[in-house]
DRENPAKOL-65178 format. One record per residue (C-alpha): residue in one letter; x, y, z. Coordinates in steps of 0.2 Angstrom, whole numbers, plus 5000, padded with zeros to 4 digits. Layout:
aXYZ;...
This chain:
x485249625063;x486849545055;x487749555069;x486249485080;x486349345068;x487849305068;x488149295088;x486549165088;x487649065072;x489249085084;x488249005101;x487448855089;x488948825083;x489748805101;x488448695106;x488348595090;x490448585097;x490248545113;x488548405111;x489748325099;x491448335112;x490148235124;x489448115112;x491348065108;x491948055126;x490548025137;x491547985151;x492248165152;x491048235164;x492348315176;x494248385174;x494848225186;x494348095173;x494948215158;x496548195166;x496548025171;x496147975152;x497548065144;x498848005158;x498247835151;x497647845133;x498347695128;x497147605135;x495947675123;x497047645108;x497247845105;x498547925096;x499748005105;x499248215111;x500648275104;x501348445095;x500648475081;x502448495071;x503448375081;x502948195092;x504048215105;x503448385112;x501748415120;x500148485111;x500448645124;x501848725113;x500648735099;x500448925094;x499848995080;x500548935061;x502148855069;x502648975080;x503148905101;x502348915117;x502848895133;x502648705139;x501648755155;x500448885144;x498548845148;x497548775135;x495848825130;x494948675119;x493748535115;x494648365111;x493948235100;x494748075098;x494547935084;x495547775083;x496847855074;x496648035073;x496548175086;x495548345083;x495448485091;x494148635094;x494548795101;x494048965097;x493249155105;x491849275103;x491349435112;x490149535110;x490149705115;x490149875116;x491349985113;x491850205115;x493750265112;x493550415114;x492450425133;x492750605136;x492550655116;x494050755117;x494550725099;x493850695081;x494550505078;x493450395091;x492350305086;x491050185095;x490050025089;x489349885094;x490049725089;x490649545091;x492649495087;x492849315086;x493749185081;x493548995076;x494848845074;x494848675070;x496348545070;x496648365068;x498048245068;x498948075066;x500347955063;x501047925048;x502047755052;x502947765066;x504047915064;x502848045053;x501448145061;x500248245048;x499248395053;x498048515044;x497148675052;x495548755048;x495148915054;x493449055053;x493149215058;x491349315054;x492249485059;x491549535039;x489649515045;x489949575065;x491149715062;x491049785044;x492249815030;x492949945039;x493249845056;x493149875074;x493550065081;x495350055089;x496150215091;x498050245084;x497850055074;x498150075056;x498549935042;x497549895027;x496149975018;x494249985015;x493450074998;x495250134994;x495550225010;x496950145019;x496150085037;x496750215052;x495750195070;x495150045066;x495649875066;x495449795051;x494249635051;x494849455046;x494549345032;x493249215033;x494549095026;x496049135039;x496848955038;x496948815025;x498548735031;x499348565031;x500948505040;x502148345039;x503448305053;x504848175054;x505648145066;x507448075066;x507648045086;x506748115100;x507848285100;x507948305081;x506348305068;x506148385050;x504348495047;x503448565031;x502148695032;x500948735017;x499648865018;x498048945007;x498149055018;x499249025032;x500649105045;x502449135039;x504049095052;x503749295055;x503549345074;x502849285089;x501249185093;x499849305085;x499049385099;x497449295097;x498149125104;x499449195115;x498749175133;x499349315140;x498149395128;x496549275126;x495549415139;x495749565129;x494649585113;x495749725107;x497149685094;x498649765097;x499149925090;x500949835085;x499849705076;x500749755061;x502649755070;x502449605073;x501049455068;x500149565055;x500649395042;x499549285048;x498549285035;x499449255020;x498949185004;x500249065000;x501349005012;x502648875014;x503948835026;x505048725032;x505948685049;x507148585057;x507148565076;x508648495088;x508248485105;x507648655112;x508048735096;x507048775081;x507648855065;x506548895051;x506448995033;x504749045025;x504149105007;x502649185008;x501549325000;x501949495005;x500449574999;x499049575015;x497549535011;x496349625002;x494649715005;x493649574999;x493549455016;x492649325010;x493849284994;x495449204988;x496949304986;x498249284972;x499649154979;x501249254974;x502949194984;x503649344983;x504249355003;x505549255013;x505849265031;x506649155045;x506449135061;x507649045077;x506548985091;x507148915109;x506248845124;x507348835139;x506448745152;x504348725151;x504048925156;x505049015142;x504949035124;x506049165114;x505949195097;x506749325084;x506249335065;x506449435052;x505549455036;x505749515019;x503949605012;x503449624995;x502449754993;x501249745010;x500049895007;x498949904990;x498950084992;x500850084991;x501049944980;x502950024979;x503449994996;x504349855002;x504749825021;x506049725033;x505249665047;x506249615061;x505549525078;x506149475096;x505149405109;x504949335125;x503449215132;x503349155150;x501949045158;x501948995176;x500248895182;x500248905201;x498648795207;x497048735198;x496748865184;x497748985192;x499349055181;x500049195176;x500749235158;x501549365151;x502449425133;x503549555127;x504249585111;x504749735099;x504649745081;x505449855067;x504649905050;x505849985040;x505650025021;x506850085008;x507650245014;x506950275030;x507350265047;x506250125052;x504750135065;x504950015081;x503549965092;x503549865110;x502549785119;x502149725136;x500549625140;x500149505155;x498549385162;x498149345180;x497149195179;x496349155197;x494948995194;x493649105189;x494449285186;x495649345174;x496549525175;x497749595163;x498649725156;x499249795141;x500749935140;x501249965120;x502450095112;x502350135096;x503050235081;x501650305068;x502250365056;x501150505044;x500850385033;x500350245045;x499150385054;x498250445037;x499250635039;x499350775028;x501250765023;x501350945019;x500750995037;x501750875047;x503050825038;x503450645024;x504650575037;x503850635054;x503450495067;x502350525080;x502650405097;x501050315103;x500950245122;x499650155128;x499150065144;x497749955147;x496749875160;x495349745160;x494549595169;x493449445163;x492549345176;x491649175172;x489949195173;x488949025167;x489448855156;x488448805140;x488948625138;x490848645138;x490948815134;x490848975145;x490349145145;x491249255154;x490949475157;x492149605157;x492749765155;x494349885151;x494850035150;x496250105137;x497150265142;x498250335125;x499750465127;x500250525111;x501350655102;x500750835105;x500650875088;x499150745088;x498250835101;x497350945091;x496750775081;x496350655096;x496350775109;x497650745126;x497850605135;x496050505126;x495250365135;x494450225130;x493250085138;x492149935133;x491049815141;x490849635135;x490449445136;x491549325132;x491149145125;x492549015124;x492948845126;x493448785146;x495148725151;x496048575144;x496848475159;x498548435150;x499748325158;x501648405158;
């Protein structure tokens, strides 16, 4: 019943969206006259649709936290303008059903019925003629549609529920996931000066996080890498600053390492006990690169004594080709290494084919587990034993119907898992996993480049 509960919340609260998005721009009844309005919106006296963190960069670059997109990346949205502010709407829910182990080869599948989602709200405006404020807001009711012990993913693992650290499951997020404001000044149209502040909020640590990245808006799975790469974006306590010249971005974080606790619905101890930074460069409008790395007090509660580097690199390409047709892809690797220890690595390939209507993507990541990571018994395999991960997926989402301007979308994929023998015996050889789903989410805003 909860989770029946909370999918009628999640479709009241898009409607309640998107009624208000037309009662604010009533003459945005087709993508044509969207367009035409921001190409001129100074005939209505609106502020400009800028970046979030800079006034001379478009709103496309916006990824999660301060993180960069690709210019040309497709953006998914309601837009509500004010005399002097700008907000923004966007967010996803999918409700589903999901089995990872289909030919119940192993002992670790699970299956479930649930609904991940996400919800986001933004706003913006000038502060004089060269400062832009920002604050962010986002939900998520994973808590109530997925349980304290989250979504079954085979081969995940980060966190804990009732002491037990979280393996073959994905842990669920808080329902607080961002409290954050920003101030940018901007010296000249090539240089301007940002601060972050966030309770909770996303460190200068890794790429886009893979829930606004568009080459990964189709796929209700986190990644395994989660935690190679974006597990930070929910930190109590963050602040950060950047400078930006041109197509360049530098930035340096403190932040608290510890991840959040089981508890969803809470407040975690600010603690400033992390630092990272973070060099970011756009090319031209189809690239974005990154490389960070990050200094973590203490990540796990269950091993309060570890500390862990995290290193990043990656890579984000957008091309749109037509009307709602584009293809976008990221790859990136990460590094985890603690005290001692070799270090675990993990990459990742992931693409969307957008065609009006149809999305297809893919998913290929490698990953080192290490015993600890995969809940082992050390005595059998081995303290330091790491067990590569490879897995390959493949999915589609078609738009089905509109509510207001929101749509619905189903799909279906298919996850196939090749892992170290030694786990065979565990999750059997070669386990495959599928869904099926729906997919609510906001339609396309028509951005002009």
């Amino acid at each position: 019943m909860k989770l029946q509960y909370a999918i009628i919340a999640s479709l009241l609260l898009c409607s309640t969206l998107a009624a208000k998005a037309q009662h604010h721009m009533p003459g945005m009844k087709d993508s044509t006259q969207h367009e035409n309005m921001m190409q001129d919106s100074s005939m209505m006296d609106m502020p400009p649709m800028s970046h979030s963190y800079s006034l001379n960069l478009p709103m496309s670059r916006n990824g999660s936290g301060t993180a960069w997109l690709p210019d040309a990346s497709p953006m998914y949205g309601i837009m509500i303008h004010s005399k002097k502010w700008m907000y923004m709407f966007h967010g996803n829910i999918a409700p589903r059903y999901t089995k990872q182990d289909l030919g119940n080869t192993g002992s670790r599948g699970d299956e479930a019925f649930g609904a991940p989602n996400w919800f986001m709200a933004m706003g913006q405006r000038k502060v004089g003629q060269k400062g832009l404020f920002h604050f962010s807001a986002m939900l998520s009711l994973d808590r109530v549609t997925e349980g304290g012990s989250g979504y079954p993913l085979l081969f995940q693992s980060g966190e804990s529920w009732e002491g037990r650290p979280l393996v073959d499951h994905q842990h669920p997020h808080d329902l607080i996931s961002e409290l954050s404001v920003g101030y940018t000044y901007a010296f000249s149209k090539k240089s301007d000066l940002s601060i972050y502040v966030g309770y909770p909020g996303e460190p200068a640590l890794g790429s886009v996080a893979f829930m606004h990245r568009p080459s990964a808006l189709s796929n209700p799975d986190a990644p395994i890498s989660h935690h190679w790469n974006d597990g930070t974006h929910i930190t109590f306590g963050v602040a950060t600053i950047g400078y930006r010249y041109d197509k360049f971005k530098i930035e340096a974080s403190s932040f608290t390492g510890r991840e959040p606790d089981e508890n969803r619905y809470n407040f975690d101890k600010p603690r400033f006990d992390s630092y990272s930074g973070r060099l970011s460069f756009n090319p031209s409008q189809n690239w974005s690169f990154q490389v960070s790395q990050g200094w973590i007090k203490s990540p796990e509660a269950l091993h309060a004594e570890e500390d862990i580097t995290r290193t990043t690199a990656s890579a984000i390409y957008s091309l749109p080709f037509g009307e709602e047709k584009s293809l976008n892809t990221t790859a990136l690797w990460g590094l985890n290494k603690s005290k001692g220890a070799d270090g675990e690595n993990a990459a990742l390939l992931e693409a969307t084919l957008r065609l009006q209507r149809l999305a297809l993507y893919t998913r290929y990541e490698w990953t080192q587990k290490s015993v600890e990571e995969l809940d082992l018994d050390p005595v059998t395999y081995g303290d330091h034993a790491l067990f590569p991960v490879n897995a390959l997926t493949l999915g589609l989402n078609y738009d089905l119907f509109y509510i207001g301007k929101f749509r619905v979308a189903g799909g279906g994929q298919l996850t196939g898992y090749h892992a170290d023998n030694r786990l065979d015996n565990l999750y059997g050889k070669n386990p495959i996993s599928g869904q099926v789903f729906l997919r609510i989410y906001p339609s396309l805003m028509k951005m002009n480049m």
